[in-house]
C-alpha positions in Angstrom: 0.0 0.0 0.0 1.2 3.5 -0.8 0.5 6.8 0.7 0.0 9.9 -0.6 -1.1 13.8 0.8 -4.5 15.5 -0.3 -2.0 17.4 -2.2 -0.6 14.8 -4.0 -3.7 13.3 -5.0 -4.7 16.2 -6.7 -2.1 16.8 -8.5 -1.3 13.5 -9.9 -4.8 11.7 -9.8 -4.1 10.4 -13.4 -1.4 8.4 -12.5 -3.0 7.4 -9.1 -6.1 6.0 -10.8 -3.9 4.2 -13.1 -2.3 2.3 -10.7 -5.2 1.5 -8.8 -6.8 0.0 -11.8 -3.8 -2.0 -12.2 -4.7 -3.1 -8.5 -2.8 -0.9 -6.2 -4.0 0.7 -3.1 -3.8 3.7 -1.9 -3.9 5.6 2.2 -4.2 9.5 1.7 -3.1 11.3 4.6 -4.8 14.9 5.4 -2.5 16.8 7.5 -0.6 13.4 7.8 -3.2 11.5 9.4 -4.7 8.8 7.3 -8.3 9.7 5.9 -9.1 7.4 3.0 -8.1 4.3 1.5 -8.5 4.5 -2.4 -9.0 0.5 -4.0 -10.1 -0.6 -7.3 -13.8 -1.2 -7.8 -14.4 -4.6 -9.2 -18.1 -5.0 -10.8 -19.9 -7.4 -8.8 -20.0 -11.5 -10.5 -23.7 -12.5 -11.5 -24.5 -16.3 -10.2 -26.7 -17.6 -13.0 -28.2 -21.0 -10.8 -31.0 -22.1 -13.2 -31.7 -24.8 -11.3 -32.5 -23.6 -8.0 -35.9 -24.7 -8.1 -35.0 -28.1 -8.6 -33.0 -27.5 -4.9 -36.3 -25.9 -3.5 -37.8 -27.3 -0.4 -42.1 -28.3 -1.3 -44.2 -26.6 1.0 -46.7 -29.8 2.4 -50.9 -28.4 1.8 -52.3 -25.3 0.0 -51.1 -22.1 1.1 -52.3 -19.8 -1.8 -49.5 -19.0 -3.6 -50.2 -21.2 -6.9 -52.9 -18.9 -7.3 -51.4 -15.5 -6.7 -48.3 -16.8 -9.4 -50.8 -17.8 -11.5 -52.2 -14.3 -11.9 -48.7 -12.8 -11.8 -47.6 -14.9 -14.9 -46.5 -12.7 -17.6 -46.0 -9.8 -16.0 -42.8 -10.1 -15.0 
């Protein structure tokens, strides 16, 4: 991890933001004290389970909800 003053920052944020993306991190210090840490945003995976259903526990008698998903199919 590197540090770098408010100062600093600002005047070099180009190369700061390039070397975060390349996975560095970064502690700026205000008035020496750390205040942030500065890490690279990484977008979040999607988990595509199409057969979670298949793992679903089966409720045991009626409770209703055939019929309310019923009149719910198609507008999703």
């Amino acid at each position: 991890m590197k540090t770098v003053s408010v100062r600093e920052m600002k005047a070099n944020w180009a190369e700061i933001e390039r070397q975060i993306a390349q996975g560095e991190t970064f502690e700026v210090l205000n008035r020496g004290k750390p205040s942030v840490r500065l890490v690279a945003a990484h977008p979040r995976k999607i988990l595509n389970w199409s057969s979670h259903l298949d793992k679903a526990i089966t409720s045991k008698g009626d409770s209703g909800t055939d019929t309310v998903l019923e009149e719910r199919k198609g507008r999703w």
